[in-house]
C-alpha positions in Angstrom: -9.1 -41.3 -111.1 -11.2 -38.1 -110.0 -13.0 -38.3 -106.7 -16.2 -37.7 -108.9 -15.1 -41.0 -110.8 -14.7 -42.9 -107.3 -17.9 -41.3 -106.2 -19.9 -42.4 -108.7 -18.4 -46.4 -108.6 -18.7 -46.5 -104.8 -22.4 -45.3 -105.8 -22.9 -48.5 -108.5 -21.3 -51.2 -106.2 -23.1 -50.4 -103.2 -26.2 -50.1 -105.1 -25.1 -53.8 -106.3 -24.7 -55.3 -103.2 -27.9 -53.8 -101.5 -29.9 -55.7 -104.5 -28.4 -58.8 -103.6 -28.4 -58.7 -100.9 -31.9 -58.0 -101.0 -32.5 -60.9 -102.7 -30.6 -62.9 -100.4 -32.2 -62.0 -97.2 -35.7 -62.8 -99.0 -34.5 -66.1 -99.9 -32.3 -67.6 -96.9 -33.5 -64.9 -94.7 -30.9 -63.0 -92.4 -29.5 -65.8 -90.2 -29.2 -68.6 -93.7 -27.7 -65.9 -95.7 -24.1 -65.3 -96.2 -22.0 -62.3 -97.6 -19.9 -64.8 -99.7 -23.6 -65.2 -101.1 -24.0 -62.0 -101.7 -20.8 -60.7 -103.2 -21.7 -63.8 -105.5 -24.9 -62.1 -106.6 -23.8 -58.6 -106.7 -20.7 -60.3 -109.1 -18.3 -58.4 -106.9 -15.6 -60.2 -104.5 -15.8 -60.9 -101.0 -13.0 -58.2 -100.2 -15.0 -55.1 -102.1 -18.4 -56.3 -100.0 -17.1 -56.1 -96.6 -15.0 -52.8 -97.9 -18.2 -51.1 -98.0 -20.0 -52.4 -95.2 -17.9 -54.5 -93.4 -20.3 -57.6 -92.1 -23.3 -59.1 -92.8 -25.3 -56.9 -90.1 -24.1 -53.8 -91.9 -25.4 -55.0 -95.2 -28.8 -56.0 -93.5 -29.3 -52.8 -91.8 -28.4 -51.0 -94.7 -31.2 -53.1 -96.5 -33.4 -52.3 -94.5 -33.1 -48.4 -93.7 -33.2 -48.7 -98.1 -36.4 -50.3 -97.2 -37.8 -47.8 -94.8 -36.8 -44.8 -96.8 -38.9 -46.5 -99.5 -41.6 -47.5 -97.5 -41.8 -43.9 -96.0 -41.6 -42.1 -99.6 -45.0 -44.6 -100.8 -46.7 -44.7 -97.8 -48.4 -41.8 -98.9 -50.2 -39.4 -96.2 -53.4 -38.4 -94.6 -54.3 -34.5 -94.1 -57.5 -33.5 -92.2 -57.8 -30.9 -95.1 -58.1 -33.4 -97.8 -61.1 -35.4 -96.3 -61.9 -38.9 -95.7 -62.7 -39.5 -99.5 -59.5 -37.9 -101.2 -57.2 -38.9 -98.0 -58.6 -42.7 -98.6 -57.8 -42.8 -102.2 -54.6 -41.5 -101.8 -53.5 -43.9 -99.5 -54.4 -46.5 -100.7 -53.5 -45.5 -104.1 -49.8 -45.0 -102.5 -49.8 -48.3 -101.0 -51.2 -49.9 -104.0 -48.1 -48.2 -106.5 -45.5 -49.7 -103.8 -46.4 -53.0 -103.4 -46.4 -53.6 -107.6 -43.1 -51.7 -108.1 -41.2 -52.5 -105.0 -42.1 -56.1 -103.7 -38.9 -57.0 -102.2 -38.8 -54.1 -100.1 -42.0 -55.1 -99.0 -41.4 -59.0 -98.7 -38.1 -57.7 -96.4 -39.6 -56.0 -94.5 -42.6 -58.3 -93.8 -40.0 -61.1 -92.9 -37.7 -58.6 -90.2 -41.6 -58.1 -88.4 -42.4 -62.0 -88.8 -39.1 -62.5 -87.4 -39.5 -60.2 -84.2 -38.3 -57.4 -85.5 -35.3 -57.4 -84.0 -33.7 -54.6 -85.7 -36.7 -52.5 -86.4 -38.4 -52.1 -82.7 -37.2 -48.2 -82.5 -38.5 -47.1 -85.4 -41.7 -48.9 -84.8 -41.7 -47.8 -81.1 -40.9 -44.6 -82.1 -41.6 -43.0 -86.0 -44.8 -45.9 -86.6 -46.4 -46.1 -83.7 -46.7 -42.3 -83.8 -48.2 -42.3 -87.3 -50.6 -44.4 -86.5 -51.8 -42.3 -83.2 -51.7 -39.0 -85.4 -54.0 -40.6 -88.4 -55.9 -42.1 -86.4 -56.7 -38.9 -84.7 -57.7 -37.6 -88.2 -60.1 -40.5 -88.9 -61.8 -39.9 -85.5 -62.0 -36.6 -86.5 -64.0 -37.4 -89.6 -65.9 -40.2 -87.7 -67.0 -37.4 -85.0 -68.0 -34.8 -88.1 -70.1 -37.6 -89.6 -68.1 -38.0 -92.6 -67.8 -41.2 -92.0 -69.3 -44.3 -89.8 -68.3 -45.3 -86.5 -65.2 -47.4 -86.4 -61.7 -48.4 -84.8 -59.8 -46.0 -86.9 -56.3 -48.3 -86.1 -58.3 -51.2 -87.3 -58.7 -49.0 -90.9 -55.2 -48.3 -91.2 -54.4 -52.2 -90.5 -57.1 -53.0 -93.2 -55.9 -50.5 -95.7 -51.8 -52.0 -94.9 -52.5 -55.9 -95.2 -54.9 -55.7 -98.3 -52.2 -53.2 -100.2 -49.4 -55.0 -99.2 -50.7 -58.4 -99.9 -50.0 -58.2 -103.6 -46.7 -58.0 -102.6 -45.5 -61.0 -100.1 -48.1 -63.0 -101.8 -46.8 -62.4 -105.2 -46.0 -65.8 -105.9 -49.5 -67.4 -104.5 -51.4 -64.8 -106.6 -49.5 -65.5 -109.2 -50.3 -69.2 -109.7 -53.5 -68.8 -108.5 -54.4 -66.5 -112.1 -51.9 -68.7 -113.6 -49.2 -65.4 -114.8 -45.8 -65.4 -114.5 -45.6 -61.5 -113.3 -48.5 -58.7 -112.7 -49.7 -56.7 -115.9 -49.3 -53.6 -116.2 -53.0 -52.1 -115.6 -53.3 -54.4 -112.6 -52.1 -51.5 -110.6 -55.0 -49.5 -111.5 -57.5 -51.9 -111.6 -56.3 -53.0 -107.8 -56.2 -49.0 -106.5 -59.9 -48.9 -108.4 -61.2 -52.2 -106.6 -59.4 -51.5 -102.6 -60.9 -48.0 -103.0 -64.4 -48.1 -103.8 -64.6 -51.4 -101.5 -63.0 -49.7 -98.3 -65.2 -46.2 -99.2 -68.5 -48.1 -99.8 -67.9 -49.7 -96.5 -66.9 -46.7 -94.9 -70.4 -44.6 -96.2 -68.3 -42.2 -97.8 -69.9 -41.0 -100.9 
């Protein structure tokens, strides 16, 4: 077998397991969930599971650092240059895209914060706390120009992350509440169009 060959079926099986387990975690959570459970998602044995990543922590961390690459691709960004109005629909729009394609990235990592965060207190000490500071900055910027009223710029950023995200690890409530069995496919749109103009209308921006 080449080592292109090899490559490319270490490539599928690990992407197998990090879906189960995915799916896993959400459903038992990291301490109910088992890699016996997992290999029997992924359809793979025991022995290939722990080849690749040895225990259960492995397979979790490697979920979620999946997770964060994700989250850090679709979080979209704010640039002074773009303004308050344009920076706004962006992120939100980026948010928005996220939450309906990739829910269980979401829902994981909404349960590792829940749950303490036990494994993701770095990268929130460190890579998110600093995001927030620097757009925040950005937003007082605008707020000092007049671009925009007078508000706790953190606050906005909190706002903009729990009413994105919400469609997401709430899936199943909203679901049953409009009585679907999954999202359609201009909800997207018609969620991006409703957040935005609600958060810019309160914001004055015009």
């Amino acid at each position: 077998m080449t080592d292109k060959k090899q490559g490319q079926i270490r490539i599928k099986s690990q992407e197998k397991i990090l879906l189960a387990a995915q799916d896993e975690f959400i459903s038992n959570g990291y301490k109910g969930a088992t890699v016996q459970s997992i290999a029997d998602l992924a359809g793979l044995p025991k022995a290939n599971v722990l080849y690749y990543f040895k225990n259960k922590e492995n397979i979790y961390h490697a979920v979620l650092e999946r997770t964060l690459d994700m989250w850090d691709q679709g979080i979209g960004d704010i640039v002074y240059e773009d303004g308050p109005k344009v920076a706004i629909e962006k992120f939100v729009s980026a948010k928005v895209k996220m939450s309906f394609h990739h829910p269980k990235a979401s829902k994981i990592y909404a349960m590792e914060i829940i749950q303490g965060a036990q494994h993701l207190k770095e990268f929130a000490r460190t890579y998110l706390r600093k995001w927030v500071r620097d757009k925040s900055k950005i937003f007082q910027r605008w707020i000092d120009e007049g671009r925009m009223i007078n508000i706790e710029p953190i606050n906005l950023i909190f706002l903009i992350w729990s009413s994105t995200q919400h469609y997401a690890d709430f899936e199943t409530q909203i679901l049953t509440i409009m009585n679907r069995a999954d999202y359609e496919e201009d909800d997207v749109e018609q969620v991006t169009d409703f957040l935005t103009q609600f958060i810019l209308r309160g914001l004055e921006i015009q």
